[in-house]
N, C-alpha and C positions, 0 to 999 in steps of 0.2 A: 554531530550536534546532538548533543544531552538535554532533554528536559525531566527527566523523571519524577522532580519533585513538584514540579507543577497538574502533571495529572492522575498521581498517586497510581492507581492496578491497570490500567489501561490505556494503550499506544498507540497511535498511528502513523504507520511508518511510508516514507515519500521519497522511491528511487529514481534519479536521474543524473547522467553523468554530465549536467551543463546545473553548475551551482544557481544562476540568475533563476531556470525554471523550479530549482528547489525550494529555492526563496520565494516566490510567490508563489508557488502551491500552500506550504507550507503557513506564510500569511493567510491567504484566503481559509484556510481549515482553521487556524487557531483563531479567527477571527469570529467564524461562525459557532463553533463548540465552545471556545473560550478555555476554561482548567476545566473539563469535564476531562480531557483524555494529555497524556503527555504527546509531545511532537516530538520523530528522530525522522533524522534525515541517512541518506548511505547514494555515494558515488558512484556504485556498482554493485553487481551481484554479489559479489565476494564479502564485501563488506556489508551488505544487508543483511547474509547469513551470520554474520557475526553481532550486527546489531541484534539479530535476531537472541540469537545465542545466549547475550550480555543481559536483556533483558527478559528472558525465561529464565535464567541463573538467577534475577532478585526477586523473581514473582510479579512479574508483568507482564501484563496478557496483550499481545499485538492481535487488536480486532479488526484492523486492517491495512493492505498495503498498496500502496497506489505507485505502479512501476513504468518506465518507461520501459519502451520495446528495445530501440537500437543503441545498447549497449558497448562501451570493448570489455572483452572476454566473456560476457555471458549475456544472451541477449534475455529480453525479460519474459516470455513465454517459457526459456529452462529456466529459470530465478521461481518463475511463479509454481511451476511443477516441482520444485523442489522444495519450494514453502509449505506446496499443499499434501505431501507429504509427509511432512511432521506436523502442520499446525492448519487439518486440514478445515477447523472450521471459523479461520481466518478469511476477512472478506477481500477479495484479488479482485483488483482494477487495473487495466490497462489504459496507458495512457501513450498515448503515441499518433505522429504524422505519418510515421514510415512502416507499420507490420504490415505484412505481405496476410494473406488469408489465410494458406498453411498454419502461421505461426498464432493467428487469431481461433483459428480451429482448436490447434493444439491445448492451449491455455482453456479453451472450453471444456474439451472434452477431459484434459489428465488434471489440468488443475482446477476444477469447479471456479473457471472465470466469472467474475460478479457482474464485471459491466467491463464495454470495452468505449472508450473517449478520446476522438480523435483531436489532437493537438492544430490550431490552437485550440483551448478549451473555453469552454462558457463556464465564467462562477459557478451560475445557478445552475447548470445542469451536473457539473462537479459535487455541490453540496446535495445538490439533490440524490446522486446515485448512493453519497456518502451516509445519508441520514436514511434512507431505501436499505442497505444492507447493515447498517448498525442494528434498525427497527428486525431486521431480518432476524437477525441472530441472538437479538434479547428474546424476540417471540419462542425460536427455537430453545430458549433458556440456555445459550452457550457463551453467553454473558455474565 
């Protein structure tokens, strides 16, 4: 799902491989920021590095990514270490009922985890962690 021209240089990208949870994350965030930032959604891992990809190819900057954990083929603790990687001062959220601690560690310590939110989720503490690490990262001027 494409929005680019609604948020002009900045994304916020929303993986989970159950569409309904896509779709209300998604609402609830464009609902709060409104066209300040564009909204992509991605299936899985696979396809979020590609979102990824698509949109650093035109010049837009994903300031964050809000990932489920139990994934097929890539669960989202390797998704988010391999984000933060290339784009490490993207802000990583984990969203999920099912990560095990291992994989909640992991996401902390290799891929600088922002916040970790257990499913179901509260709005307010979603938009809260979301505007918490946006604030984060304009202070840092990586905005």
């Amino acid at each position: 799902m494409s929005e680019h021209e609604q948020g002009g240089g900045l994304a916020i990208l929303c993986v989970d491989d159950e569409p309904v949870i896509l779709t209300s994350l998604t609402e609830q965030i464009r609902a709060h920021f409104g066209k300040r930032f564009s909204y992509e959604t991605a299936l899985d891992g696979r396809e979020a590095l590609e979102v990824l990809d698509d949109l650093n190819a035109e010049g837009v900057k994903t300031i964050v990514i809000v990932s489920d954990w139990l994934m097929p083929g890539m669960r989202g603790d390797e998704l988010l270490v391999k984000i933060h990687q290339r784009f490490p001062d993207t802000v990583k959220v984990l969203l999920t009922g099912q990560a095990d601690r291992h994989a909640v560690e992991r996401a902390q310590t290799e891929a600088n985890l922002y916040s970790y939110l257990q499913k179901p989720w509260s709005r307010e503490e979603l938009l809260h962690v979301l505007e918490s690490g946006i604030n984060h990262i304009q202070r840092q001027g990586q905005v």
